[in-house]
C-alpha positions in Angstrom: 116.2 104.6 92.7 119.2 107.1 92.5 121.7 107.9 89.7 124.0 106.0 88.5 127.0 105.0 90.6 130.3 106.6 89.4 132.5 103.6 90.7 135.1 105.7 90.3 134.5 109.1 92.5 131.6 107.3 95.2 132.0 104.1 97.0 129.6 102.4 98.8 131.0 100.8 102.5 128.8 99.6 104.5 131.0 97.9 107.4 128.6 96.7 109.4 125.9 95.3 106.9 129.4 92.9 105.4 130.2 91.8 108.6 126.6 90.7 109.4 126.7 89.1 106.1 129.9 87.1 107.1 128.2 85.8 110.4 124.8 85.0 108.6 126.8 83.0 106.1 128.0 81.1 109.8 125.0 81.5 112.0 121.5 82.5 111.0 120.1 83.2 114.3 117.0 85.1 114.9 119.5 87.6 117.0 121.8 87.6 113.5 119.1 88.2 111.2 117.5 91.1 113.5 120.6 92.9 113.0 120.8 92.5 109.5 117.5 94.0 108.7 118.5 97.0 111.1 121.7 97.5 109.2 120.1 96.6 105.6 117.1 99.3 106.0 119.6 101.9 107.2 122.2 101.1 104.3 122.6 101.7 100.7 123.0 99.0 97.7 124.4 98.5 94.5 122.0 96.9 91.8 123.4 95.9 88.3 121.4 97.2 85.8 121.2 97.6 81.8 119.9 100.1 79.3 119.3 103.7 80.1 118.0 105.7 82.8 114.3 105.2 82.5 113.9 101.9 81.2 117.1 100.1 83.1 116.7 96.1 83.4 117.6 94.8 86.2 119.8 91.2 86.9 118.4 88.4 88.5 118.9 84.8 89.4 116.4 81.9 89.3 116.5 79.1 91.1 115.6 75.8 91.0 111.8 76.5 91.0 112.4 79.0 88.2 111.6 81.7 90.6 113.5 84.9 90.2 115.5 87.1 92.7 116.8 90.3 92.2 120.7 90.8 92.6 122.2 93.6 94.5 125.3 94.1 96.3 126.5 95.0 99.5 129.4 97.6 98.8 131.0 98.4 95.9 134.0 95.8 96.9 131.7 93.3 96.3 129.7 94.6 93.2 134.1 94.9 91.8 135.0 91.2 92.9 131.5 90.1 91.7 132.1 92.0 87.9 136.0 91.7 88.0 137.7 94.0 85.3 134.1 94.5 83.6 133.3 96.3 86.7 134.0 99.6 84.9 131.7 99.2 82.2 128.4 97.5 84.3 126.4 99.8 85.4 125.2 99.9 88.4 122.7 102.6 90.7 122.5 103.1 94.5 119.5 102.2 95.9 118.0 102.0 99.6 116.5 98.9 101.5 113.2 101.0 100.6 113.7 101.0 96.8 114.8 97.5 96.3 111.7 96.7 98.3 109.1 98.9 96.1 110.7 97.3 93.0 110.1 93.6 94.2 106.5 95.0 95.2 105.7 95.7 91.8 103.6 93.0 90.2 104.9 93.6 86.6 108.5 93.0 88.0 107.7 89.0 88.5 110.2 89.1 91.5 109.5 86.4 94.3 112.4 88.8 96.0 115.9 89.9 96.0 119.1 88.4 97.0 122.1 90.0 98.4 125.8 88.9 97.1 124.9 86.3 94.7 127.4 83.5 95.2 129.1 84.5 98.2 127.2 85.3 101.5 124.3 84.9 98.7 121.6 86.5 101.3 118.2 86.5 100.1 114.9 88.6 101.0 111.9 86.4 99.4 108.6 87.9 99.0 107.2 86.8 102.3 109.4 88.9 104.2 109.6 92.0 101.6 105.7 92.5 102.2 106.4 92.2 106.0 108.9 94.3 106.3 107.0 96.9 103.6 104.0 97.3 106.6 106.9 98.0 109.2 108.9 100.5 106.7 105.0 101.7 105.9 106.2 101.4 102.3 102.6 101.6 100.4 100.5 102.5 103.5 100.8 103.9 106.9 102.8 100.8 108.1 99.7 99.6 110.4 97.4 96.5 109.7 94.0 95.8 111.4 93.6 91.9 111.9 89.9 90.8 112.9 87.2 88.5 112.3 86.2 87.5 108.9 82.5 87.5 108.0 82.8 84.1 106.4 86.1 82.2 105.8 86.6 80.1 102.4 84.4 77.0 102.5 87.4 74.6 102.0 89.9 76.4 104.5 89.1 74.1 108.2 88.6 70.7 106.6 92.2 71.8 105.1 93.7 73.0 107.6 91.8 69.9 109.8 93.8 68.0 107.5 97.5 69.8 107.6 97.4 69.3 111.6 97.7 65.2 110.8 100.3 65.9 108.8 102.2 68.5 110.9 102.6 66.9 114.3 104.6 70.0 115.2 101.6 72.3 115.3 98.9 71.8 117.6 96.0 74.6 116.8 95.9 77.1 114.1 94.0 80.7 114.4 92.9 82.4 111.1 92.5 86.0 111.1 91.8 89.0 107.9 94.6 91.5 107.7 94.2 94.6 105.8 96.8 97.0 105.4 95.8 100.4 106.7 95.8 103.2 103.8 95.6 100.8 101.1 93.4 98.3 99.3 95.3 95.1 100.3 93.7 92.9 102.0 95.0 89.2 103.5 94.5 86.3 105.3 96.5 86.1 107.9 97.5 82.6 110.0 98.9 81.7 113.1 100.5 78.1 114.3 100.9 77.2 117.7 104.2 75.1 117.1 107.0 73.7 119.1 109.3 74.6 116.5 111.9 77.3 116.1 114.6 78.4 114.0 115.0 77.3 110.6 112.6 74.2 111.0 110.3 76.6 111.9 110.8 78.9 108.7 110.4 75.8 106.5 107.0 74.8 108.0 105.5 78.0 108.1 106.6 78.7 104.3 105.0 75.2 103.9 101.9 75.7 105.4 101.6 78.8 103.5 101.6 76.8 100.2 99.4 74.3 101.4 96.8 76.5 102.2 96.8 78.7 99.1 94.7 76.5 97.2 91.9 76.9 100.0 91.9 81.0 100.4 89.8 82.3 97.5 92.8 83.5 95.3 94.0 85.1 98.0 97.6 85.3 99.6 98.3 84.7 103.2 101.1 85.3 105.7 101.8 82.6 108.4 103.7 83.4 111.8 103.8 81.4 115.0 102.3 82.2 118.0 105.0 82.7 119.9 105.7 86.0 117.9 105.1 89.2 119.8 102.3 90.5 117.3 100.5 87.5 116.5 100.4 86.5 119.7 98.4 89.8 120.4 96.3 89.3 118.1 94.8 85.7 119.1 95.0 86.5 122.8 91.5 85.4 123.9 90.5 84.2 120.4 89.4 80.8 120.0 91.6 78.7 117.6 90.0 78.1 114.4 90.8 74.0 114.4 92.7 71.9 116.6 92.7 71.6 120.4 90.7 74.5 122.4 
């Protein structure tokens, strides 16, 4: 991250990114949340931090599963409102959509994200959707993946995933692929729902399926999209759907 922020002689804007923030707060579309990430990767931040430079702390928020987001703010109107008249004496640095996503990346860190505007348009980025975004930005690799057969899957994973479909009426077949990120070491499991859901009911059951099947991946973490999604459905055109209907 950069230097500290001198409140004082630099300010930090960011038009657009607030008024995104506003309509989010209103409307959470897909349309609404494209444009966010557009303006948010282009844009600078404020994070709150303590100590000195080279061993800052940063602030954070838990919530009510005790996991813990990283706060940053939008502009340095709402790092002031957020701070009030101890503005002057927090400090704070600049950071890109980059930085803030290399520092939840780090392991050490325990972030499960960061959230944008704590308490007021209160925007958050979890894990999930940091890694994703981290392929696209090619934060850590070349921003490619390679998705194919696995030579074996985990033992446990289609009587469980057998399982999840009469449980999920929603979803009617489910493809398992391998991801590895190109120019790195990471390597995933990557699984695709054919679902008649969209939106934020859509959100919720793929962030549920992806804890359901955890147990069943051989320590391994997994990233779950739908099929309708551009990429994914690329990826399982032609393939035959590892359980449910053919």
């Amino acid at each position: 991250m950069s230097d500290n922020v001198s409140h004082e002689f630099e300010r930090i804007e960011n038009t657009e990114l607030v008024e995104l923030l506003g309509k989010i707060r209103e409307n959470n579309s897909e349309d609404n949340m494209i444009a966010l990430l557009k303006a948010s990767a282009a844009a600078r931040f404020i994070v709150p931090v303590d100590g000195d430079e080279g061993s800052y702390s940063f602030h954070a928020v838990s919530d009510k599963n005790g996991l813990k987001y990283m706060v940053v703010y939008s502009d340095s109107d709402s790092f002031e409102v957020a701070f009030q008249d101890k503005y002057k004496k927090q400090k704070g640095v600049a950071a890109g959509f980059g930085d803030l996503i290399e520092v939840v990346m780090t392991e050490k860190m325990g972030l499960s994200g960061f959230v944008i505007n704590p308490g007021v348009e209160e925007v958050l980025f979890g894990k999930d959707m940091v890694k994703l975004i981290a392929r696209q930005m090619g934060i850590g690799g070349d921003g490619t993946v390679k998705v194919g057969e696995p030579d074996k899957y985990p033992p446990e994973l289609h009587d469980a995933l057998t399982d999840y479909l009469k449980i999920e009426p929603s979803v009617s077949r489910i493809w398992v692929r391998l991801m590895r990120e190109n120019g790195t070491d990471r390597i995933s499991w990557l699984i695709i729902a054919e679902t008649s859901l969209e939106g934020e009911s859509l959100k919720y059951m793929l962030d549920n399926m992806r804890k359901y099947c955890l147990p069943y991946l051989d320590n391994m973490d997994a990233y779950c999209a739908s099929s309708k999604e551009e990429f994914a459905s690329k990826v399982i055109n032609g393939v035959k759907p590892f359980c449910g209907a053919d």
